[in-house]
C-alpha positions in Angstrom: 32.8 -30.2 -2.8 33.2 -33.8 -3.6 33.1 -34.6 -7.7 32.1 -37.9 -6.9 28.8 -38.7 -8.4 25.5 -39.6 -6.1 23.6 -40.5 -9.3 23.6 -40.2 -13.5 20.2 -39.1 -13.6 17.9 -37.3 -10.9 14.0 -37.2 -11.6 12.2 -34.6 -9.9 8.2 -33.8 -9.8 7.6 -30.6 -9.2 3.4 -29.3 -9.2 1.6 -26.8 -11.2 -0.1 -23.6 -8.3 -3.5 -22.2 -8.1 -4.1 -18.8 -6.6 -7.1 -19.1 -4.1 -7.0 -15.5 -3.5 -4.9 -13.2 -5.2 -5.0 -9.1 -4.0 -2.4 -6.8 -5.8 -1.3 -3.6 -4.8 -0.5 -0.7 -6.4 2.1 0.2 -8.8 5.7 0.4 -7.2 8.7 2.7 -7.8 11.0 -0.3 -9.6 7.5 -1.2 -11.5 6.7 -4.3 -9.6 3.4 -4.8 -7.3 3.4 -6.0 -3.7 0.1 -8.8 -3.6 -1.5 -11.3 -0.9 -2.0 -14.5 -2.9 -3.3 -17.7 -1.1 -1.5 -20.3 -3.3 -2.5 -24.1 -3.5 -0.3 -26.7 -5.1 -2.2 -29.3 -7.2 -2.0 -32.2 -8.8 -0.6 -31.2 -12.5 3.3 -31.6 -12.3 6.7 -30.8 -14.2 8.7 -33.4 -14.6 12.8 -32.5 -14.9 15.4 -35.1 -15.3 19.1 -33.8 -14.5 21.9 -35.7 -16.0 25.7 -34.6 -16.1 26.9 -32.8 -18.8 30.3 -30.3 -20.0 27.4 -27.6 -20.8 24.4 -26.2 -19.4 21.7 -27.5 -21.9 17.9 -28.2 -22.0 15.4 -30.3 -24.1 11.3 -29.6 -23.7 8.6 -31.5 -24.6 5.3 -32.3 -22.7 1.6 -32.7 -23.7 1.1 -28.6 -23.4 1.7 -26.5 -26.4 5.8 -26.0 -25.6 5.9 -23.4 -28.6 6.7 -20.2 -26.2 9.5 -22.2 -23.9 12.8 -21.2 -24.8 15.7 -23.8 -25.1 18.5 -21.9 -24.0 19.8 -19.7 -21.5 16.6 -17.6 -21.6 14.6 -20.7 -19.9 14.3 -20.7 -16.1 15.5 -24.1 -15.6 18.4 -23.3 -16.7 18.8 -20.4 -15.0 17.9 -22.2 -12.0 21.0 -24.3 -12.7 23.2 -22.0 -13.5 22.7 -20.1 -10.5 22.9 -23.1 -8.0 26.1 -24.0 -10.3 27.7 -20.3 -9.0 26.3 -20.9 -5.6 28.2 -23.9 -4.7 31.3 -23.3 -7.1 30.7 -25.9 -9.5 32.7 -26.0 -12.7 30.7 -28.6 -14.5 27.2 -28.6 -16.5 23.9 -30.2 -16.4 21.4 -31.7 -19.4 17.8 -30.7 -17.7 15.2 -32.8 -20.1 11.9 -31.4 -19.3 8.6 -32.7 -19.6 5.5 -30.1 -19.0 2.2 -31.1 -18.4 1.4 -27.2 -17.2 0.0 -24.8 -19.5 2.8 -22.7 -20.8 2.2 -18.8 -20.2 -1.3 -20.0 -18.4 -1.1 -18.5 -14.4 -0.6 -22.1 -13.1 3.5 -21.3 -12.5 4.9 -23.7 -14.8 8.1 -22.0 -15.4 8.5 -21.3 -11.6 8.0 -25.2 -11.3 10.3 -26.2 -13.6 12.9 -23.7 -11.9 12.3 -25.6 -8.7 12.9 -28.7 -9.7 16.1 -27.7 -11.6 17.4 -26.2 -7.8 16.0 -29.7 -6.2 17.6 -31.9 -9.0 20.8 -30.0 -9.2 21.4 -30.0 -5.6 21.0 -34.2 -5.6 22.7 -34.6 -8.5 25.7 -32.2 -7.8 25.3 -33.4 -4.2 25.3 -30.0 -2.9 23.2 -30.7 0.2 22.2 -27.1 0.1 19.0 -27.6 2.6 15.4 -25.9 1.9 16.5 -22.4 3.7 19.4 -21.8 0.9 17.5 -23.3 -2.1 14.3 -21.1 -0.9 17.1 -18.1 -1.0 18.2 -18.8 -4.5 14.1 -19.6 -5.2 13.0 -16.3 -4.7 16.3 -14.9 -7.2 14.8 -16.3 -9.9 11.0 -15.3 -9.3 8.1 -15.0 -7.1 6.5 -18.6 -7.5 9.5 -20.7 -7.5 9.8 -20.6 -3.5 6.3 -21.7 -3.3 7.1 -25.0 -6.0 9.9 -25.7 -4.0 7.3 -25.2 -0.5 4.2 -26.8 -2.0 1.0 -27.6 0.0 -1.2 -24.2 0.6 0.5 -21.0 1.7 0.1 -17.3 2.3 2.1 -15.4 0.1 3.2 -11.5 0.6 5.7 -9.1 -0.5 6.1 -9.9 -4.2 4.4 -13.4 -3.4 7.6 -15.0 -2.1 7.3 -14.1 1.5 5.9 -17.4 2.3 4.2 -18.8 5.4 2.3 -22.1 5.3 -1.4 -21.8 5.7 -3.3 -25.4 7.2 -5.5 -26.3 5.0 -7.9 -29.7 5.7 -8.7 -32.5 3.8 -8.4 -32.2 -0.4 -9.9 -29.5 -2.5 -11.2 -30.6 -6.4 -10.5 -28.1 -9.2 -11.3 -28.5 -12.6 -8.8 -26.3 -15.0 -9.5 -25.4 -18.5 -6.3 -24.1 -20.0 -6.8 -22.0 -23.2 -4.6 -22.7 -26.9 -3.1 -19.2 -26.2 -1.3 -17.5 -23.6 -0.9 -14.8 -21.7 2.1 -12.2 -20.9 2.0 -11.7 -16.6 3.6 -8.7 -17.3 1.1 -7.2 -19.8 -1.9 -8.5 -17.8 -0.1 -6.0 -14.6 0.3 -3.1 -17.0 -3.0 -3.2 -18.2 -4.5 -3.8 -14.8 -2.3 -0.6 -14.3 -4.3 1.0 -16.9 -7.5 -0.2 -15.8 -7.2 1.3 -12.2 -5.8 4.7 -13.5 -8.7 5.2 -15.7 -11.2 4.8 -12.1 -8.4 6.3 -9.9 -9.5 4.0 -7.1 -7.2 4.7 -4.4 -5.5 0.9 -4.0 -2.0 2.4 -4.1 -3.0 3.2 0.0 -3.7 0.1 0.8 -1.5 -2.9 1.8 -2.8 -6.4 0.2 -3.7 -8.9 2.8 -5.6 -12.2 2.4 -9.0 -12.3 3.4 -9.5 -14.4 6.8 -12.3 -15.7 5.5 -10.2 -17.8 3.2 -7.7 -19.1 5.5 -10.8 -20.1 7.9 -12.4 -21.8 4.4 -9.1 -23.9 4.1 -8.8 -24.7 7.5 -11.9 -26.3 7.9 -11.9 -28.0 4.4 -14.9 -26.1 3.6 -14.9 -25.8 -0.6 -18.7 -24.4 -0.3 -17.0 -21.7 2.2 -14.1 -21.1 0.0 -15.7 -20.3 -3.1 -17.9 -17.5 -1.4 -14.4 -15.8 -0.8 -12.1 -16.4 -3.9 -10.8 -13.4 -5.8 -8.1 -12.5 -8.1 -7.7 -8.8 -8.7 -6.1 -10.1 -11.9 -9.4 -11.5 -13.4 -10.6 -8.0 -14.5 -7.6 -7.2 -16.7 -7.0 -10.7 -17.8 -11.0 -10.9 -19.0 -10.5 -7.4 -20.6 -7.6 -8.7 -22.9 -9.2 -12.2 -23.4 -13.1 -11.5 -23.9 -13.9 -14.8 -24.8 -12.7 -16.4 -21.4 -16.0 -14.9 -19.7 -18.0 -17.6 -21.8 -16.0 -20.1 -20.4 -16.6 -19.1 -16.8 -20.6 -19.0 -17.5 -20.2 -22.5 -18.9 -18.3 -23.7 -15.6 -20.8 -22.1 -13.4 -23.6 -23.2 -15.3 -22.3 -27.0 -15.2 -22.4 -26.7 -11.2 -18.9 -25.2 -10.3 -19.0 -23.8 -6.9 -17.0 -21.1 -8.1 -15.2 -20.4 -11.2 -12.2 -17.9 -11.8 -8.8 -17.0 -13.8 -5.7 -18.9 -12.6 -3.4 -16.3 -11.5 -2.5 -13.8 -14.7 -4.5 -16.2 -17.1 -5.6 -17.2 -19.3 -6.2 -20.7 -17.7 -9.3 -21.3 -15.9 -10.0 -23.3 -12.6 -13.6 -24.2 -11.1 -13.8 -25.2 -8.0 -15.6 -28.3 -7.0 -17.5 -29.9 -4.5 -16.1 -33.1 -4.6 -14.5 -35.5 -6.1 -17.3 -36.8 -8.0 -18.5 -33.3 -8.4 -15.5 -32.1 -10.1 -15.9 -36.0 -12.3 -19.1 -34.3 -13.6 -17.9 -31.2 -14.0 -15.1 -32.3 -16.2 -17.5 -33.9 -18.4 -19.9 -31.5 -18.8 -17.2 -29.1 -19.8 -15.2 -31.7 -22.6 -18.9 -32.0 -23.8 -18.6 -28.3 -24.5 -15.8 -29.0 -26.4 -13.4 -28.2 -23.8 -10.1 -29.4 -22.9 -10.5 -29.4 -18.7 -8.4 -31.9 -16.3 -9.5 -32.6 -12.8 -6.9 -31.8 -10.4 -6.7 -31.6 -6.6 -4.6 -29.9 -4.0 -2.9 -29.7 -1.5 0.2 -31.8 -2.9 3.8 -31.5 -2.0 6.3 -29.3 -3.3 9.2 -29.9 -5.6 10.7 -33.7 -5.0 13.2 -36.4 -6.2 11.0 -39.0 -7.4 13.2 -42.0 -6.7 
């Protein structure tokens, strides 16, 4: 490949996920769970800037508690970096500087989003040229969400929740998320929904997770009303089961008018689904005046992107 430089710096935005709809299977062999997820990019992004550098090296900071993101090899966006590095045979390093605005350990894929980015800064940067088929390969190395912050917009997800196929979705939809001080482990929310369905013995490992029609048709015709009849997370139960107090929350929500209010993802961050976008103004307010932090965000938005 060329070493000649196509830029000093490349910004990229990538966005923050909701799960619509979120069916897990049962427990596999290697310990892993196929699920169905409907996913929904909104409007709460990671920003990455990529500059050259001898080493592979990351700073975070952001207006989320950053506490739990590692600086080092151990973080995904460098990972991400690395592995595009061995991908295209590049001999040099990269300085990722990292700005989060995604609750850290919070189901809203922050980590996966940063990841992206890193692929879809890298690639400019290093001018790689990959294309979206081979960074959607080296996507789904690094985890299950980071193919959908590279995709973006609203998608069915299967297999592991990387198998992605773009689901039409009309017009915007208006969440209102309320992330929580403290976060949550994906991996021990799975083992204790593990738990949880061993103790009622109820039969899931037979079934194969599939998205309800009924939310595809809800997204299709912009219909929020429609959609929040169908949402689901099969998460929620073991996520509310370690984290007690979230159930509170999600009274407050739907007593302040949300159409709907659930976990995002493996928790513990909440989103409430909205009307409108006046709806979700009100909602927000409502929930501040409980003493709550909540953001109003909307979806669908694009997928990881050099901001020029």
């Amino acid at each position: 490949m060329s070493e000649a430089y196509a830029s000093e710096r490349v910004h990229v935005r990538a966005p923050g996920k909701l799960n619509l709809f979120f069916e897990v299977g049962g427990v596999q062999e290697d310990g892993y769970h196929d699920v169905a997820s409907a996913y929904q990019a909104v409007s709460l992004y990671e920003n990455v800037w990529a500059s050259h550098s001898d080493d592979f090296t990351v700073t975070v900071s952001g207006a989320v508690d950053i506490d739990g993101v590692p600086a080092d090899d151990r973080n995904l966006a460098v990972r991400a970096a690395r592995l595009l590095a061995q991908r295209i045979g590049y001999r040099g390093g990269v300085h990722l500087d990292i700005v989060k605005s995604v609750p850290v350990a919070g189901g809203m894929g922050g980590g996966s989003a940063d990841a992206a980015a890193a692929l879809v800064a890298c690639d400019a940067l290093w001018r790689a040229d990959l294309g979206t088929a081979e960074l959607h390969k080296l996507a789904a190395r690094l985890g299950a969400d980071v193919p959908f912050a590279l995709m973006g917009g609203t998608a069915v997800g299967t297999g592991r929740g990387d198998q992605l196929s773009p689901a039409l979705a009309k017009g915007r939809f208006d969440w209102v998320v309320v992330p929580s001080e403290e976060g949550l482990s994906t991996p021990e929310v799975y083992a204790h929904l593990d738990t949880l369905r061993a103790q009622h013995d109820n039969g899931v490992d037979a079934r194969v997770p599939e998205v309800d029609p009924a939310v595809l048709q809800a997204l299709r015709a912009g219909d929020p009303v429609a959609l929040a009849e169908h949402t689901r997370n099969d998460l929620q139960t073991a996520a509310l089961s370690l984290r007690p107090g979230l159930r509170d929350v999600l009274e407050i929500g739907e007593r302040a008018g949300a159409l709907a209010g659930m976990v995002s993802g493996s928790g513990p961050t909440l989103a409430f689904l909205a009307g409108d976008p006046e709806s979700a103004l009100e909602l927000q307010v409502m929930l501040s005046a409980a003493g709550l932090k909540a953001l109003h965000v909307h979806g669908p938005v694009a997928g990881a992107r050099v901001v020029a």
